[in-house]
C-alpha positions as CSV (number, residue, x, y, z in Angstrom):
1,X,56.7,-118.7,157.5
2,X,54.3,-117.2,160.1
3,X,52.5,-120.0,161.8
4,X,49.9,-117.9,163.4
5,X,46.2,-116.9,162.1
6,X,43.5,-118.2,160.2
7,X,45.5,-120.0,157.7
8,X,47.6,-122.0,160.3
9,X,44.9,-122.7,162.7
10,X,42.2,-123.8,159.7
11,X,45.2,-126.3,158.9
12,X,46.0,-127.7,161.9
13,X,42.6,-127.9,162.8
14,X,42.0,-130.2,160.0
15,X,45.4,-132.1,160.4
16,X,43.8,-132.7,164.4
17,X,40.2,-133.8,163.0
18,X,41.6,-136.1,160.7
19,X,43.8,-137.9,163.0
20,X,41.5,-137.9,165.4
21,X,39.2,-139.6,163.4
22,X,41.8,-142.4,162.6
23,X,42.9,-142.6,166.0
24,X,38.9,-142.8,167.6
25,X,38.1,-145.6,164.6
26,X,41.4,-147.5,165.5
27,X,40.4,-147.9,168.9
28,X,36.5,-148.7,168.1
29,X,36.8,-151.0,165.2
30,X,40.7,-151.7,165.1
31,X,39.7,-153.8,162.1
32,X,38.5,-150.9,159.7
33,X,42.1,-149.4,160.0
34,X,44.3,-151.2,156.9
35,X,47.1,-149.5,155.1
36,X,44.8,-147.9,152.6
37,X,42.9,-146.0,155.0
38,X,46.1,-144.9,156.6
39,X,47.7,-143.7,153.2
40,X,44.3,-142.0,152.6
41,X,44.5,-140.1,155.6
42,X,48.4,-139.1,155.0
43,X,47.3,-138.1,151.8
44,X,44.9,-135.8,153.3
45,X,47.2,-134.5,156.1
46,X,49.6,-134.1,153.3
47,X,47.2,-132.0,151.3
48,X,46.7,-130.0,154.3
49,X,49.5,-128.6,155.2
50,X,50.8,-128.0,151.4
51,X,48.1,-126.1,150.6
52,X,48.8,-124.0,153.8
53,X,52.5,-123.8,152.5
54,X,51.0,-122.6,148.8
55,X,49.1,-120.4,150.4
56,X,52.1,-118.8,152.4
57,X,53.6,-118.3,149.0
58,X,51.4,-117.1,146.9
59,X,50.8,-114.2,149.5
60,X,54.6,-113.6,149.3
61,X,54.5,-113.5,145.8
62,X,51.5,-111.2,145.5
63,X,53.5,-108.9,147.4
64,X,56.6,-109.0,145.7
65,X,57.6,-106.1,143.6
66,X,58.0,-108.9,140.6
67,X,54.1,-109.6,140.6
68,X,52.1,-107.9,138.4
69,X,48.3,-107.4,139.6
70,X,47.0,-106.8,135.9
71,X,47.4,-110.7,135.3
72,X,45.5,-111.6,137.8
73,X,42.6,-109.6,136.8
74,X,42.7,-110.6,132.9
75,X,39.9,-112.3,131.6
């Protein structure tokens, strides 16, 4: 897996923002912070970095020699 370019950086950018956010609102209002908002904000780091992984391999896959572009393109 190439963890370089747009893909990677887009997703670690958001996986910084969004703990970021936690951490800043932890520190200013330590009350807002429960275990919901903390599994929310997993969820979303989680989200993140599969969909970095799916995109990894659906690139693979479109350049495999098994893929076949005419399915893609059906209608």
């Amino acid at each position: 897996m190439k963890l370089q370019g747009r893909k990677f950086f887009g997703m670690l950018l958001g996986v910084v923002v969004n703990t970021a956010i936690i951490i800043s609102g932890y520190i200013l209002a330590p009350e807002s912070i429960d275990n919901a908002v903390l599994i929310f904000a997993m969820g979303i780091t989680g989200t993140l970095i599969t969909a970095f992984i799916g995109g990894n391999v659906w690139a693979t896959w479109a350049k495999s020699k098994y893929f076949r572009s005419e399915l893609k393109d059906e209608k």
